[in-house]
N, C-alpha and C positions, 0 to 999 in steps of 0.2 A: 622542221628540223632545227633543232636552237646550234649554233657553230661556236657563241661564248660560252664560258662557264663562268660558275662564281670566282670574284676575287675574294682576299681575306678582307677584313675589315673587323672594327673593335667589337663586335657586339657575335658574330661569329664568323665561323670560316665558310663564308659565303664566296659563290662566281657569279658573277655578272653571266643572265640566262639570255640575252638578248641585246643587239645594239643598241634598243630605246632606253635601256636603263645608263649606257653612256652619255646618250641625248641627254638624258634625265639631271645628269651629274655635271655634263656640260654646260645646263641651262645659265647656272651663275658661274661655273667658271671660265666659262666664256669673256664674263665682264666680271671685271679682280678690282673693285674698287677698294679703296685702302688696303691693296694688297694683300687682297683674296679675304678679306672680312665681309661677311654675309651678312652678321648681327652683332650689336653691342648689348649685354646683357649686365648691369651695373658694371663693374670692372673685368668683366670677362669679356670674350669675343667665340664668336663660333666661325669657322675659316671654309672658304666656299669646298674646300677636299672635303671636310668631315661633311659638310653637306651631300655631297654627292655619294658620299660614302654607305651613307643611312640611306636615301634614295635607294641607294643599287640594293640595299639587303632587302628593305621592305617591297621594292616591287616582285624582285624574285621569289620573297616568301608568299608574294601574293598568285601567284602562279601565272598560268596561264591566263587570266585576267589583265595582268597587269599589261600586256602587250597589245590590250584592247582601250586601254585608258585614252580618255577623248582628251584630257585636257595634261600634258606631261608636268607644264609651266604651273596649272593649279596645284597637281599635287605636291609636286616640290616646295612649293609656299606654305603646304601643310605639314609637309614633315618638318620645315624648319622654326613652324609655330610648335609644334611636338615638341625638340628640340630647346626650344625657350623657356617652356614651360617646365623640361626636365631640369636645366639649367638654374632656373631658379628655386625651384625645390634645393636641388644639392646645394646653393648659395645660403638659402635659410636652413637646414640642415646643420652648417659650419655655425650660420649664426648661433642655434641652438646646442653649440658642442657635442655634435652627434659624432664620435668615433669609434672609427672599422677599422679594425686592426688586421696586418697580414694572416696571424691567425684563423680571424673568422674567415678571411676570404678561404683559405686554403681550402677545405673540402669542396668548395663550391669549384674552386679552380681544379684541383686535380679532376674532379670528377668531367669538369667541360674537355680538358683533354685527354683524358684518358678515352672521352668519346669521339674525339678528330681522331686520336691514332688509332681507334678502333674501324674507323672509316677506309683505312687503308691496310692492304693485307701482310706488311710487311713492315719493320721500323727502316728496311733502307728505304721504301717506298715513302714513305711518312718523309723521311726527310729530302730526298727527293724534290717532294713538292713543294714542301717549303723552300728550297734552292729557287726553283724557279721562280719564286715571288723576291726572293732577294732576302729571305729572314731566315732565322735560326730559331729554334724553338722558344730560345730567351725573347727574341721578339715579339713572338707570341705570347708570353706568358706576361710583359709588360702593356700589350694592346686589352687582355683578356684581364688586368688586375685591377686596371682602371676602370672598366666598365662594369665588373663587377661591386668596386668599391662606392661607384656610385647607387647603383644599382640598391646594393643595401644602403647606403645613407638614408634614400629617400625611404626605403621600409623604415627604418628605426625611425625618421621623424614620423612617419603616418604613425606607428607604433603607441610613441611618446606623447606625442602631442595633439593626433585630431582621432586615434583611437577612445580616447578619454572623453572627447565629446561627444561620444555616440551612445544612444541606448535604445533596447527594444525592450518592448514589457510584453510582458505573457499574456493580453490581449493580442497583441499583433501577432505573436505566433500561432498562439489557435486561429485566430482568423484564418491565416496563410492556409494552413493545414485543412481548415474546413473548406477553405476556397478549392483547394488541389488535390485533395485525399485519394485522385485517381492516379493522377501523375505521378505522388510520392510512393506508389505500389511497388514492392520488389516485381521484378522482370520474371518470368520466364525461361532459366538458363537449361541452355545443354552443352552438354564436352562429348566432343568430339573427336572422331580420329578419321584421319585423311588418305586415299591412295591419289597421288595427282599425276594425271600425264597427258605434258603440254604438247599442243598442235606447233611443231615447229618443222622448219627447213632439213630435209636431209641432206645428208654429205654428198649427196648425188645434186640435190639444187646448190648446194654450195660451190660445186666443187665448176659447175655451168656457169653461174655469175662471177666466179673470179677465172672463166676463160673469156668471160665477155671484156671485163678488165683491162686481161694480157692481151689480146687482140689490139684493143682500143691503144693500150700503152706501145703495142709496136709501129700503128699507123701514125702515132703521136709523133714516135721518134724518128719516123721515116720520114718526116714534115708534112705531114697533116696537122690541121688548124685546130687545135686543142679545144677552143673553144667552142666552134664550131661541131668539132665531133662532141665533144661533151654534151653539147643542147640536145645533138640527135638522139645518141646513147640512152639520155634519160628519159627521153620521149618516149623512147621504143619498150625502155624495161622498166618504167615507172620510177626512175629513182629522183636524181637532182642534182645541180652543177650552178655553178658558180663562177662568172665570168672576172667577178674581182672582189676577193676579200682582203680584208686589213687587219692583223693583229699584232699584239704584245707578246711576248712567253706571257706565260701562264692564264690569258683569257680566252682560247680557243678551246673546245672541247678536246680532251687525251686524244683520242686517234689523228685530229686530225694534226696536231702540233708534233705527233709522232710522224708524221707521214710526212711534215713538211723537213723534220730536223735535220739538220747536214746539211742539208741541198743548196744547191749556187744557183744564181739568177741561171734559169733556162733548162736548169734541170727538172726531170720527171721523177717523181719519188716510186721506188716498189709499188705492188697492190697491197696493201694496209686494212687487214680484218679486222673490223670490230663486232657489238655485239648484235649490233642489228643489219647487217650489212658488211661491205669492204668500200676500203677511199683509194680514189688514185689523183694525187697531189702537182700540179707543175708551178714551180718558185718562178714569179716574176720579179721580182727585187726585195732587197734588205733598204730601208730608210732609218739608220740612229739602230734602234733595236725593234724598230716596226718591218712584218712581213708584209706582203701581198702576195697571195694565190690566187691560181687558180682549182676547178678541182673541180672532182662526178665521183657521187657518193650512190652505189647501188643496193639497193635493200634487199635481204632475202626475203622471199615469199613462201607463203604455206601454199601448197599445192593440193591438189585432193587426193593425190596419194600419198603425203606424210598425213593428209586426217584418217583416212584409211587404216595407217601404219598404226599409228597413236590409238586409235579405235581398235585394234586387235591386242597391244599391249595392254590397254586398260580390261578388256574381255580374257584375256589370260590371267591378268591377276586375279581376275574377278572367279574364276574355275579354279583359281589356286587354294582362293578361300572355302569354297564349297568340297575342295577333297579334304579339309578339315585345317589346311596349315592354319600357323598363327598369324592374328591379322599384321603383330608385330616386324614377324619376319620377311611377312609379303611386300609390305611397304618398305623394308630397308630392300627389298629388290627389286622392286617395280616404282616406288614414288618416284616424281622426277620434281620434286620438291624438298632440297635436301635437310634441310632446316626439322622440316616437321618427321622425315623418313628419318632421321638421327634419333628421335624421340616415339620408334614405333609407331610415328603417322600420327602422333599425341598434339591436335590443332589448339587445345583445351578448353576453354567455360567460354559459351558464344549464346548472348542474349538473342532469345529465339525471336525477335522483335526488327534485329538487324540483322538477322539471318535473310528474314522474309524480305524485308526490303532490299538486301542486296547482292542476295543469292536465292531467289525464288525456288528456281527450282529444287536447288537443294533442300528446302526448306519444307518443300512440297512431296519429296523423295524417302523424308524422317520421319513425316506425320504417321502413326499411326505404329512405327519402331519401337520394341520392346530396350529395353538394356540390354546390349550384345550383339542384337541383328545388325548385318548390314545393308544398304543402298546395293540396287542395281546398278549399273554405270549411267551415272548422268551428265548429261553433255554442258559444256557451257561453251562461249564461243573461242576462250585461249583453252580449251582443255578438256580432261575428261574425268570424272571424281568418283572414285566408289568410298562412300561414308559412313563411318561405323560409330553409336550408338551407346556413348558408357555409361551416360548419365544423364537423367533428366531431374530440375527440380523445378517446380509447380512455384508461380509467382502467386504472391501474399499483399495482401494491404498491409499497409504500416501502421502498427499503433502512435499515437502521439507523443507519447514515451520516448518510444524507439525515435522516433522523426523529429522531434526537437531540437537536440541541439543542432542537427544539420540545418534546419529553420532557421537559426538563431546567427551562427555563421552567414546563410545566405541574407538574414537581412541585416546583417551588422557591416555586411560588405556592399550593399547598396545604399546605405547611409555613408557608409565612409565615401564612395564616390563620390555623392553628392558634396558631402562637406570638403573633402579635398578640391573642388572643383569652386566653391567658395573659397576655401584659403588661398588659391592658386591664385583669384582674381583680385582678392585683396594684396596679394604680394603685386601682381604687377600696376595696379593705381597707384603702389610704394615706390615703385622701382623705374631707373631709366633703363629703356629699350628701344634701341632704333634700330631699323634693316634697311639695307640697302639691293635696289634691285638693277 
């Protein structure tokens, strides 16, 4: 169970997924020599924040993984060779008067937020969150203008100037093409339409786990040992507890920063649902603007009579369709998919390649479907899917024709890495760069 989330930071509106991405960020801001300078890059500096900052994005985009990473200290020396090296591109960039104007950035920018506020299902909410980090959307628009402005500089210098040294000649394309002619084959697509209905918790298990809660919250407040009952709790119901956490606003995940908010040292907060579960919170002290909780977070569980349950609504739709309704109308009343049920269960164009590999069964359930038939209900382990059948098209080889210029593209972009990766090294035997560890 991850307790941080992402923070913002210049490159996006990231949270920190895990404590080791603070470890991570802490590495060199621990030790602030020349007052927090990490790197000297010719007349620039890179400051141990933004260090830690890149850090925290790239491990969380790195997922689950990242929380497996053997070596924290290593990677962080790599992101700030990253760092260097982007550095020094945008430096020669100025050199070669490469200018981005508000202009150009704007569509890049609206469109980056228009995607954070589409993250949120409200614009009070939207701003909201930005309160809790301390920023205004101007703020944001000033972390997001910069990193974009860089962002293209270094395009328009590969553009201008190591674009031009690159060439492929139409030996090397047919080569490519003779080498690959299976792999450059169109796929195998089919569109599809979806009934989905997931195995989840009824309002009957729901409603058991947030008595287990209220219970727990009354022997809490009668003084019983919070922590203590909490180890047991979680033992008994499979959930998790926490004998002491530490946060900031805005790096704890929503529920639990809801559960803790208002609260004074020694108080117990409400039971606090979220989506996979309910939290019950007790505030051991406020430090500056740092919490410490406590806290037994209980997860709802699938029982084998919501699969049951789920199993007979999926068999009811499925009877709906055979007394001739439309598949449209069945799935705006039975999908529990809401997204695709808005769209008459319309999943759309799904290469029959990644179907197979990662939904077999499905996959195995279509074979042999005309245009319009649909699937029996097929189980899978969140759900239960009846799949209906609009369209199939039959994958083709590629002529050379057709497959060219995308050849050309791909190897004009593997030469440019390489040559970028030459200029790069030639900029830095130019240029002073020292780091400090």
């Amino acid at each position: 169970m991850k307790l941080f989330k992402r923070i913002p930071t210049t490159s996006s509106l990231a949270r920190v997924s895990a404590c080791i991405l603070f470890t991570a960020a802490g590495v060199w801001a621990a030790r602030r020599p020349l007052d927090g300078i990490v790197a000297v890059v010719n007349d620039d500096v890179i400051l141990a924040s933004e260090l830690g900052e890149e850090v925290s994005v790239r491990l969380y985009q790195l997922g689950p993984s990242a929380a497996k990473a053997p070596d924290v200290r290593a990677y962080t020396a790599e992101v700030l060779t990253s760092m260097i090296d982007a550095l020094l591109l945008i430096q020669d960039a100025d050199e070669h008067d490469v200018v981005v104007s508000k202009a150009d950035i704007k569509p890049y920018l609206d469109e980056e937020l228009a995607r954070i506020r589409g993250a949120f299902a409200s614009q009070e909410e939207y701003e909201a969150a930005l309160a809790q980090y301390g920023m205004t959307e101007k703020d944001l628009v000033v972390r997001y203008r910069k990193n974009l402005r860089d962002q293209l500089k270094i395009r328009r210098l590969t553009d201008q100037v190591l674009a031009p040294r690159v060439e492929v000649t139409e030996e090397e394309i047919r080569a490519y093409y003779d080498a690959r002619r299976a792999e450059l084959a169109e796929p195998t697509v089919v569109t599809l339409r979806e009934i989905a209905v997931a195995k989840q918790p009824s309002g009957e298990s729901k409603a058991r786990v947030r008595r287990k809660l209220e219970d727990f919250r009354a022997a809490a407040l009668a003084g019983g040992d919070f922590a203590a009952l909490a180890e047991a709790l979680a033992a008994e119901e499979g959930g998790e507890f926490g004998r002491s956490f530490k946060f900031r606003p805005g790096e704890a995940v929503p529920e639990l920063e809801r559960a803790a908010a208002g609260l004074r040292p020694g108080d117990i907060s409400p039971v606090t649902p979220a989506p996979e579960g309910y939290w019950l919170v007790r505030l051991l002290g406020i430090e500056n603007d740092r919490r410490e909780v406590q806290f037994v977070r209980l997860e709802l569980r699938v029982t084998e009579g919501d699969v049951r349950a789920a199993r007979a609504k999926a068999e009811a739709a499925l009877a709906a369709l055979a007394r001739g309704e439309p598949f449209a109308e069945v799935a705006a009343e039975y999908s529990e998919n809401e997204e695709t049920a808005a769209r008459g269960g319309l999943v759309g164009e799904v290469d029959i390649g990644e179907l197979e590999a990662e939904m077999p069964g499905v996959a195995r359930a279509i074979e042999g479907l005309s245009p319009g038939e649909v699937t029996p209900v097929v189980e899978r382990p969140e759900g239960f899917f009846i799949v209906k059948l609009d369209e199939r098209r039959e994958g083709r080889e590629v002529s050379y024709e057709d497959a060219r210029d995308r050849i050309k593209r791909l190897l004009q972009n593997q030469k440019l890495a390489l040559e970028q990766k030459k200029y790069l090294q030639g900029l830095k035997e130019r240029s002073y760069i020292k780091t400090f560890e």
